[in-house]
mmCIF file of the N, C-alpha and C atoms, coordinates in Angstrom:
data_MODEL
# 
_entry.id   MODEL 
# 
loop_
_atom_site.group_PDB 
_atom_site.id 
_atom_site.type_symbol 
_atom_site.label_atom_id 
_atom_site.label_alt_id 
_atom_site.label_comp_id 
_atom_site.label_asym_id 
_atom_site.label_entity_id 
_atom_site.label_seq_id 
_atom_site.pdbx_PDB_ins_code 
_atom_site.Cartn_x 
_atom_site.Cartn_y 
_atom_site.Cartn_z 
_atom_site.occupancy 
_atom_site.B_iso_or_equiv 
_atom_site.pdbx_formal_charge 
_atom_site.auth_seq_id 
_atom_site.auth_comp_id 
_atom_site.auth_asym_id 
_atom_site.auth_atom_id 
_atom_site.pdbx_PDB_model_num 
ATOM 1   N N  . UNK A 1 1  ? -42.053 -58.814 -18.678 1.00 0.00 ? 1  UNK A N  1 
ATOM 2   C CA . UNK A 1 1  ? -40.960 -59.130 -17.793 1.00 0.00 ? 1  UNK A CA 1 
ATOM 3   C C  . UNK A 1 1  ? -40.253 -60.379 -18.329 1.00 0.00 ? 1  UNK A C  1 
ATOM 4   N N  . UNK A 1 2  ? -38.743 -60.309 -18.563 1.00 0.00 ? 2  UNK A N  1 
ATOM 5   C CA . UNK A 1 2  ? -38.034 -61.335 -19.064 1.00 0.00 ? 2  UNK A CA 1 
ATOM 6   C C  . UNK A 1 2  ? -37.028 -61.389 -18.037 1.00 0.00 ? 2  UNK A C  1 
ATOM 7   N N  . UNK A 1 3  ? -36.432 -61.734 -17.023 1.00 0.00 ? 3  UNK A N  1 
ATOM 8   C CA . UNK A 1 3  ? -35.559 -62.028 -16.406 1.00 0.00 ? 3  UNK A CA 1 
ATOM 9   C C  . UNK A 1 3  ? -34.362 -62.344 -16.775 1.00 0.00 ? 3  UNK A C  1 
ATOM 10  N N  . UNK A 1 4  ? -33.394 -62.109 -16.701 1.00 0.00 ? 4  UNK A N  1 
ATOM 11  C CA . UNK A 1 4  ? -31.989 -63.201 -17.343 1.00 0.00 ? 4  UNK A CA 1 
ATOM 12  C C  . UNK A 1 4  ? -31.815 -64.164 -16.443 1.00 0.00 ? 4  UNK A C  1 
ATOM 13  N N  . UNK A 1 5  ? -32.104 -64.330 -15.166 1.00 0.00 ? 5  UNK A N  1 
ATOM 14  C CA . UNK A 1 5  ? -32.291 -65.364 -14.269 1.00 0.00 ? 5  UNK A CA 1 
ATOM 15  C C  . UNK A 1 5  ? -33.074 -65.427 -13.579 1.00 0.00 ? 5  UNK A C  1 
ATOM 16  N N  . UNK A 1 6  ? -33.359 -67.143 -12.883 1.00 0.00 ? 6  UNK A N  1 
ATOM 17  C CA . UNK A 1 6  ? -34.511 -67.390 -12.239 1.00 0.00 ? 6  UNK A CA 1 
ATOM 18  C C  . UNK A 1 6  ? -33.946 -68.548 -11.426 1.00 0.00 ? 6  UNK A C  1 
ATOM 19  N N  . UNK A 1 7  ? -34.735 -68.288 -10.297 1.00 0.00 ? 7  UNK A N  1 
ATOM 20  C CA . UNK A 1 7  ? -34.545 -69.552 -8.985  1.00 0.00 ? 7  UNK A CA 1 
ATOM 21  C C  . UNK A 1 7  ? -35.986 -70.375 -8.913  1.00 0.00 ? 7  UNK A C  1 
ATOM 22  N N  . UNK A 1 8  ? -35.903 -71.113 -8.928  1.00 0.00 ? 8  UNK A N  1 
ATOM 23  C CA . UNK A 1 8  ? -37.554 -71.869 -9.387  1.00 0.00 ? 8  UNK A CA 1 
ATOM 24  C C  . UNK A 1 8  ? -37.502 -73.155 -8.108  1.00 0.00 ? 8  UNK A C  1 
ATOM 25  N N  . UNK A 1 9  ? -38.104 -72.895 -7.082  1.00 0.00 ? 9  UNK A N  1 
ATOM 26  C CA . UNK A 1 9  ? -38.612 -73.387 -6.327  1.00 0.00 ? 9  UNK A CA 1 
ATOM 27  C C  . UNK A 1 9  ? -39.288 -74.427 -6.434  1.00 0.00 ? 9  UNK A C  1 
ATOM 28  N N  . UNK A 1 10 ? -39.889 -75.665 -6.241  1.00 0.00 ? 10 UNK A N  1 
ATOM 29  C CA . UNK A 1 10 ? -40.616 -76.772 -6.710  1.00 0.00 ? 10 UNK A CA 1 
ATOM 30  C C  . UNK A 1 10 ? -41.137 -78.153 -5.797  1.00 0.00 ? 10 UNK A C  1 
ATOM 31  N N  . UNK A 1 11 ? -42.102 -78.510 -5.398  1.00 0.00 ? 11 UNK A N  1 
ATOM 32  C CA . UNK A 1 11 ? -42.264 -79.154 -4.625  1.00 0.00 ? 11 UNK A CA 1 
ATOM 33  C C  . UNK A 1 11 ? -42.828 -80.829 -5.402  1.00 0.00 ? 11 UNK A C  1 
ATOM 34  N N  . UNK A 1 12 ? -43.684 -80.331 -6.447  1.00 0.00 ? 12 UNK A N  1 
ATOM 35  C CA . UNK A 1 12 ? -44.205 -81.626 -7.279  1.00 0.00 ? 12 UNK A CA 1 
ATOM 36  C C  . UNK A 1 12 ? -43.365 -81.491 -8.297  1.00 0.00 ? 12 UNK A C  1 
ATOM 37  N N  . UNK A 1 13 ? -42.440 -83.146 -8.328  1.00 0.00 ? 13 UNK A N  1 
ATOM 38  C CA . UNK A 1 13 ? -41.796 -83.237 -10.000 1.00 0.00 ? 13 UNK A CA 1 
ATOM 39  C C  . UNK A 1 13 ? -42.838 -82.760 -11.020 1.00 0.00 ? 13 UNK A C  1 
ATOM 40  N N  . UNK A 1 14 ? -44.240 -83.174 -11.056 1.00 0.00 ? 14 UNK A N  1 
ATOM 41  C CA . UNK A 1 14 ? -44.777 -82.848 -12.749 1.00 0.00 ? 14 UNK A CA 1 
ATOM 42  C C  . UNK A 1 14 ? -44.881 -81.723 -12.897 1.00 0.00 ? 14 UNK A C  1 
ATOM 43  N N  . UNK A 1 15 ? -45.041 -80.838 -11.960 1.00 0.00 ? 15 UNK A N  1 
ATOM 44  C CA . UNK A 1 15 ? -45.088 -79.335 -11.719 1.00 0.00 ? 15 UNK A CA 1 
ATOM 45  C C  . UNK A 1 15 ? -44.098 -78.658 -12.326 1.00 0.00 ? 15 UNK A C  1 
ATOM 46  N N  . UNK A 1 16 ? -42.564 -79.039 -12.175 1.00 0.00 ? 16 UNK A N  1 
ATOM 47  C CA . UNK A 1 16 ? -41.662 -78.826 -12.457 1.00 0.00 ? 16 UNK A CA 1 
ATOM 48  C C  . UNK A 1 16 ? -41.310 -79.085 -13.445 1.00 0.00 ? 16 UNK A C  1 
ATOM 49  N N  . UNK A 1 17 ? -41.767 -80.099 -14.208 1.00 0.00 ? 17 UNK A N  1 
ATOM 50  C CA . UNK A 1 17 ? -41.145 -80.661 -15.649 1.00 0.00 ? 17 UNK A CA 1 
ATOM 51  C C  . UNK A 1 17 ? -42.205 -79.856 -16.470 1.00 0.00 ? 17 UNK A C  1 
ATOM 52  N N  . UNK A 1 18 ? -43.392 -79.695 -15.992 1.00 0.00 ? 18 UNK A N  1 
ATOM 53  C CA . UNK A 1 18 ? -43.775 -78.696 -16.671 1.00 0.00 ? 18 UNK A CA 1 
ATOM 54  C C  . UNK A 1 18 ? -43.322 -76.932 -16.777 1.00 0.00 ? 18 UNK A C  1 
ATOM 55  N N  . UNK A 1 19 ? -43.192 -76.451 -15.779 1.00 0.00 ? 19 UNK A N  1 
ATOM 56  C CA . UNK A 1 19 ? -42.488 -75.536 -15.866 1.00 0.00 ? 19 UNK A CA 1 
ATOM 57  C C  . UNK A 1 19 ? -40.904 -74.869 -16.473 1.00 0.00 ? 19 UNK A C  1 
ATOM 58  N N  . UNK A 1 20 ? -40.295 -75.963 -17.026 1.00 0.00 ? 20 UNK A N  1 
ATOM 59  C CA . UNK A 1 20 ? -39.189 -76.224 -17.316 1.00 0.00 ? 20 UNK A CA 1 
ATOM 60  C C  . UNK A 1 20 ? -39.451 -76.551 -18.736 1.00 0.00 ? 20 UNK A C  1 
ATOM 61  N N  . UNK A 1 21 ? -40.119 -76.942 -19.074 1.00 0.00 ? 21 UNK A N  1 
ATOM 62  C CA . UNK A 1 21 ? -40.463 -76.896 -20.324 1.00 0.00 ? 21 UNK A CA 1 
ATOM 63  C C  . UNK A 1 21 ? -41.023 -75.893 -20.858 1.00 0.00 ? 21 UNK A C  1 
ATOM 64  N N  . UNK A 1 22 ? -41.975 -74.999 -20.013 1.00 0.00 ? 22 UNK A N  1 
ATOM 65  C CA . UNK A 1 22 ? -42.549 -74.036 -21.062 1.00 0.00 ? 22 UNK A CA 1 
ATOM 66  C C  . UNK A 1 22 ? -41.272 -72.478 -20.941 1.00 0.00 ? 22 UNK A C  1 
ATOM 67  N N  . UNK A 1 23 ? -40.681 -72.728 -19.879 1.00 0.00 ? 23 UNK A N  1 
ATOM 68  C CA . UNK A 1 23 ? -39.426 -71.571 -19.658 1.00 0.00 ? 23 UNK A CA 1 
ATOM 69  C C  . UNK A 1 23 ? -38.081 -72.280 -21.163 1.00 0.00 ? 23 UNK A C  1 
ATOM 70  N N  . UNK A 1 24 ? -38.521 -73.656 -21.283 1.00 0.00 ? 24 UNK A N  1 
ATOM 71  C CA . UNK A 1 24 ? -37.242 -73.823 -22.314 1.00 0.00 ? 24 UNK A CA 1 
ATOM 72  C C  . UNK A 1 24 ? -38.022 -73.061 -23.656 1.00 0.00 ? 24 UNK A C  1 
ATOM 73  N N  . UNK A 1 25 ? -39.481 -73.337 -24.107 1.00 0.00 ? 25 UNK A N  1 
ATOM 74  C CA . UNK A 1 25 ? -40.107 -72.574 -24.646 1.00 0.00 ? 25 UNK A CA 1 
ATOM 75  C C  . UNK A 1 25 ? -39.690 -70.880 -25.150 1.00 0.00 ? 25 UNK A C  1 
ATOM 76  N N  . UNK A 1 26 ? -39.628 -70.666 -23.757 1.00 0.00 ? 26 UNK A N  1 
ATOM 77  C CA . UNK A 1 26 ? -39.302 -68.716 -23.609 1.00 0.00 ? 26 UNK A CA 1 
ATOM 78  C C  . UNK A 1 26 ? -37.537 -68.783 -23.745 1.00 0.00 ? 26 UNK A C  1 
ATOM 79  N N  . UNK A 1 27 ? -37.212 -69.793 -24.272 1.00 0.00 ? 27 UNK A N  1 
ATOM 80  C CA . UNK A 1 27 ? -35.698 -68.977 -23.936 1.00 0.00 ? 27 UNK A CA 1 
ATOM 81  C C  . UNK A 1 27 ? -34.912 -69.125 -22.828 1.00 0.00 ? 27 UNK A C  1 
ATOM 82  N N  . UNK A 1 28 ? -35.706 -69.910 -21.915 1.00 0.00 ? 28 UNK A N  1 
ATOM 83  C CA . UNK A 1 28 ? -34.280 -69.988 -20.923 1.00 0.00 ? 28 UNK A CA 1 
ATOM 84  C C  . UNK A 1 28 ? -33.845 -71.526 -21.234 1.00 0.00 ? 28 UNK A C  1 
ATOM 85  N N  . UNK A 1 29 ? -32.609 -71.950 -20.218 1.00 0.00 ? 29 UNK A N  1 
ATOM 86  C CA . UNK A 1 29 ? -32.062 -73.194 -20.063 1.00 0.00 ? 29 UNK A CA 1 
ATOM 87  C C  . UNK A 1 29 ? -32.007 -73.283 -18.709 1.00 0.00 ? 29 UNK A C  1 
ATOM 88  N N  . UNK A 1 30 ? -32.145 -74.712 -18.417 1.00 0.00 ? 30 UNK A N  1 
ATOM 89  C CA . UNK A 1 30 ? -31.684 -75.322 -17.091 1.00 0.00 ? 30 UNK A CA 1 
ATOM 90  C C  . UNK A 1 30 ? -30.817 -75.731 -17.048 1.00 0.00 ? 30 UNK A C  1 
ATOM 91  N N  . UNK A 1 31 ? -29.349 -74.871 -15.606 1.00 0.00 ? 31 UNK A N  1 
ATOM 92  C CA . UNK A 1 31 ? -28.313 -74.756 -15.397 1.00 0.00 ? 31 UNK A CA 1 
ATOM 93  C C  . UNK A 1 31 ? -28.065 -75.941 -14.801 1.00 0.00 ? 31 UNK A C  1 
ATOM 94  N N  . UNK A 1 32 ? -29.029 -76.220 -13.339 1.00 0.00 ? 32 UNK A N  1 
ATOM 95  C CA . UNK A 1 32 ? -28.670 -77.104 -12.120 1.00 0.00 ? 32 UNK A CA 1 
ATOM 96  C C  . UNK A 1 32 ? -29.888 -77.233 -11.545 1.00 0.00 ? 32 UNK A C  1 
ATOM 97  N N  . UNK A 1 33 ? -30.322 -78.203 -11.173 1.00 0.00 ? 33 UNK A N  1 
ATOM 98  C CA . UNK A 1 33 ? -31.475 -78.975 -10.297 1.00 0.00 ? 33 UNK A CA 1 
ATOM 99  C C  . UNK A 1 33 ? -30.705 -79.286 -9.085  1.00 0.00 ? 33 UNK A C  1 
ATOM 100 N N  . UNK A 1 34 ? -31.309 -78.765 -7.880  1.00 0.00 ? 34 UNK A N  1 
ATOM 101 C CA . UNK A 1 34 ? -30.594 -78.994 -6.362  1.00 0.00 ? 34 UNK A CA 1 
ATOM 102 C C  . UNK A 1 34 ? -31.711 -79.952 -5.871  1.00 0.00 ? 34 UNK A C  1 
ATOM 103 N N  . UNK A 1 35 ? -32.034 -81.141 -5.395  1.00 0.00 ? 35 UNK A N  1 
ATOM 104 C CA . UNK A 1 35 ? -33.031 -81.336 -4.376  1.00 0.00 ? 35 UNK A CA 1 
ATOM 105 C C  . UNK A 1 35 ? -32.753 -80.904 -3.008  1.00 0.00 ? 35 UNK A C  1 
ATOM 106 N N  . UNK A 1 36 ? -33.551 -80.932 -2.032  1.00 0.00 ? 36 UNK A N  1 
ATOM 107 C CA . UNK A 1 36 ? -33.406 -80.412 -0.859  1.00 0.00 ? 36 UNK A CA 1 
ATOM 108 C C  . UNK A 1 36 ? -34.671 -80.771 0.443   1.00 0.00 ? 36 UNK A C  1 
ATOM 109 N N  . UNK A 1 37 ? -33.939 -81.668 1.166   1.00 0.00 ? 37 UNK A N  1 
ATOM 110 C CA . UNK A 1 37 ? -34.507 -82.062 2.648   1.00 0.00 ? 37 UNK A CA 1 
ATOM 111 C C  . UNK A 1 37 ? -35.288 -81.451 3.116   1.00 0.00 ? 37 UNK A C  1 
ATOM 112 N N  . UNK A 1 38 ? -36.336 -80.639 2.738   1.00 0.00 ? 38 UNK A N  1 
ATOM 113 C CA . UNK A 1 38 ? -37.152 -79.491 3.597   1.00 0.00 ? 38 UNK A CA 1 
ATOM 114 C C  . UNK A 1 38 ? -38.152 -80.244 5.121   1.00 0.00 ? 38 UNK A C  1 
ATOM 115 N N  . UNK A 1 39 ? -38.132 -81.414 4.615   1.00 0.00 ? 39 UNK A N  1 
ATOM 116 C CA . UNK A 1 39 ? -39.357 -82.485 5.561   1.00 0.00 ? 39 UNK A CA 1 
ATOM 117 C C  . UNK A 1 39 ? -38.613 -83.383 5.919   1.00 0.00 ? 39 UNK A C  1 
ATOM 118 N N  . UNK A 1 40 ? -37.927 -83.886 6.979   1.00 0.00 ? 40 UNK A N  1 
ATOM 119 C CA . UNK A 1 40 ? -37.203 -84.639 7.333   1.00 0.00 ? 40 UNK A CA 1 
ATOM 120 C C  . UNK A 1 40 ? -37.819 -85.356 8.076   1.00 0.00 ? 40 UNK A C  1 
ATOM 121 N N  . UNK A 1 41 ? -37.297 -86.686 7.565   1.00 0.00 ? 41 UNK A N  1 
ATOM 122 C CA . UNK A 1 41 ? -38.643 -88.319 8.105   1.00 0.00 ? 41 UNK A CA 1 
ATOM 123 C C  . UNK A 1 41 ? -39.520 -88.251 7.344   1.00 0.00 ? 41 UNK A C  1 
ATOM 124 N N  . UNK A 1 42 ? -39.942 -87.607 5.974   1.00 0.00 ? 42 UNK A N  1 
ATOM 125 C CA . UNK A 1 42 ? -40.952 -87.714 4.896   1.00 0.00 ? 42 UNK A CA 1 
ATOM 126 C C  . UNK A 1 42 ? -40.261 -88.188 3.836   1.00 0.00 ? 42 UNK A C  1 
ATOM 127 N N  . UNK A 1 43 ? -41.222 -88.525 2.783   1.00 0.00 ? 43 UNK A N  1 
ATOM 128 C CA . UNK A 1 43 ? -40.720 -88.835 1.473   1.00 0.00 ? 43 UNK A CA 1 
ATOM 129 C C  . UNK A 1 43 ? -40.562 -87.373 0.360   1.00 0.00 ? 43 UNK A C  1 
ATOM 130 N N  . UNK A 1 44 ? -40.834 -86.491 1.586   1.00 0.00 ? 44 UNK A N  1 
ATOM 131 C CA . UNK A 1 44 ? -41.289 -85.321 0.255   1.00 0.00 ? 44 UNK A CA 1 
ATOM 132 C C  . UNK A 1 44 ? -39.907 -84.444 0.022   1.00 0.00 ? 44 UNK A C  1 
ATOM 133 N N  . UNK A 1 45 ? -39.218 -83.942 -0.641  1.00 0.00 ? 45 UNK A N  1 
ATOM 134 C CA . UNK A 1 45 ? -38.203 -83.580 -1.664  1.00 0.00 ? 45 UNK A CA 1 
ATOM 135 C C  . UNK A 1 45 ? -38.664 -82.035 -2.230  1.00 0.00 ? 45 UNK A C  1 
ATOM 136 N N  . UNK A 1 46 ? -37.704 -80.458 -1.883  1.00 0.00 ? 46 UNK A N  1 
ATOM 137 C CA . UNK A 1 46 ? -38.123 -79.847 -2.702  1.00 0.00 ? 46 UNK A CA 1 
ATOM 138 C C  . UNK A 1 46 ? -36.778 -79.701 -3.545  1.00 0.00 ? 46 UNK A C  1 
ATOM 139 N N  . UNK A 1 47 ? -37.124 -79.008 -4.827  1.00 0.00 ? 47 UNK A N  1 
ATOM 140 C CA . UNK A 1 47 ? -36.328 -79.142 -5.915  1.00 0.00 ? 47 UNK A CA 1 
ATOM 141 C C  . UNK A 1 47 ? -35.844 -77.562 -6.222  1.00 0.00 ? 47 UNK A C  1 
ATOM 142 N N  . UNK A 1 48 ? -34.672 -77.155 -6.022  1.00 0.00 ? 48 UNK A N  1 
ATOM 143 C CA . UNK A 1 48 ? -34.234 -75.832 -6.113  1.00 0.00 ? 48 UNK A CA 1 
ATOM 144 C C  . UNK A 1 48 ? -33.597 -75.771 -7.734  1.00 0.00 ? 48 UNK A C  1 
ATOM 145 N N  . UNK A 1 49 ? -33.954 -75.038 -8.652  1.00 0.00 ? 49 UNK A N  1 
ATOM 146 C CA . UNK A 1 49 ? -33.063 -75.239 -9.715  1.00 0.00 ? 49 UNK A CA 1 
ATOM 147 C C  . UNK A 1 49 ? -33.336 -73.667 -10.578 1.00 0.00 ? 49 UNK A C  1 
ATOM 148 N N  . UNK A 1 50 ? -31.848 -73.364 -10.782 1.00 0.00 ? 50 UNK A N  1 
ATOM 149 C CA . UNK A 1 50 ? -31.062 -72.342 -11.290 1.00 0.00 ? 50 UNK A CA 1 
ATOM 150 C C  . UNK A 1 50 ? -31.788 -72.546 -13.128 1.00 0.00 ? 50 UNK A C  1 
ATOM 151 N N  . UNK A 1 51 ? -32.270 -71.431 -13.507 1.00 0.00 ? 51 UNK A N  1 
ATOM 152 C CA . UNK A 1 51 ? -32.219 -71.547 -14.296 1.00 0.00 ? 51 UNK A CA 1 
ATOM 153 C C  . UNK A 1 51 ? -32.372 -69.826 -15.384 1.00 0.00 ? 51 UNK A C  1 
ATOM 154 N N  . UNK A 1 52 ? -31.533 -69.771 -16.669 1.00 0.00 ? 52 UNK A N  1 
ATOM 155 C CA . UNK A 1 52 ? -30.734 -68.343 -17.284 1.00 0.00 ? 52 UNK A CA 1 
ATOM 156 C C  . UNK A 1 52 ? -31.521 -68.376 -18.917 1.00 0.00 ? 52 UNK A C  1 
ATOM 157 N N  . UNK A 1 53 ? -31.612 -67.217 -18.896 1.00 0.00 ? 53 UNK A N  1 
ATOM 158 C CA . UNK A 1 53 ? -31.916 -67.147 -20.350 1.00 0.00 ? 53 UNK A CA 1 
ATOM 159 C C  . UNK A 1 53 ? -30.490 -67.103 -21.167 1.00 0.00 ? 53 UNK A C  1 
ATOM 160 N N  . UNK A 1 54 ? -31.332 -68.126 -22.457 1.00 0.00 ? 54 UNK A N  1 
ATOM 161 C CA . UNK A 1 54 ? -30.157 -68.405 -23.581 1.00 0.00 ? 54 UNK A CA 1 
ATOM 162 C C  . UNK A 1 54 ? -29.576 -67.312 -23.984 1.00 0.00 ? 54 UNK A C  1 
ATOM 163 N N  . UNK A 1 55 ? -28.583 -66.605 -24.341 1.00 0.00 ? 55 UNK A N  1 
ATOM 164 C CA . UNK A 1 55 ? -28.696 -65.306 -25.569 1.00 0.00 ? 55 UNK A CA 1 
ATOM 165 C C  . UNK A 1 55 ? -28.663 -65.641 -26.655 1.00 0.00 ? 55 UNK A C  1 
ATOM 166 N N  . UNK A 1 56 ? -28.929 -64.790 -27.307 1.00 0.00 ? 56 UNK A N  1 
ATOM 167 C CA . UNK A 1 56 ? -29.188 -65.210 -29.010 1.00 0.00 ? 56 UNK A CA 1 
ATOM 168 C C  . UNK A 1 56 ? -29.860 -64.443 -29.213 1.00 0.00 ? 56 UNK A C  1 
# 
């Protein structure tokens, strides 16, 4: 399964920088990183980000 796109959900930054790295690995790129308020009155942050395979 190769997708041409992906919505990548994320709650821990290292989680994410890892995941983003091994998808730059496979061929994709990261379009846009959204954060997003899910816990309001917390410090906690989830991270919505768009991300497409290169072509080539």
């Amino acid at each position: 399964m190769s997708p041409q796109k992906i919505v990548h959900v994320s709650y821990y930054p290292a989680t994410l920088a890892r995941d983003l790295r091994i998808l730059n690995d496979l061929g994709y790129k990261t379009l846009e990183v959204q954060p997003v308020d899910m816990f309001p009155q917390t410090a906690h942050t989830e991270c919505v980000t768009r991300i497409e395979r290169v072509k080539g």
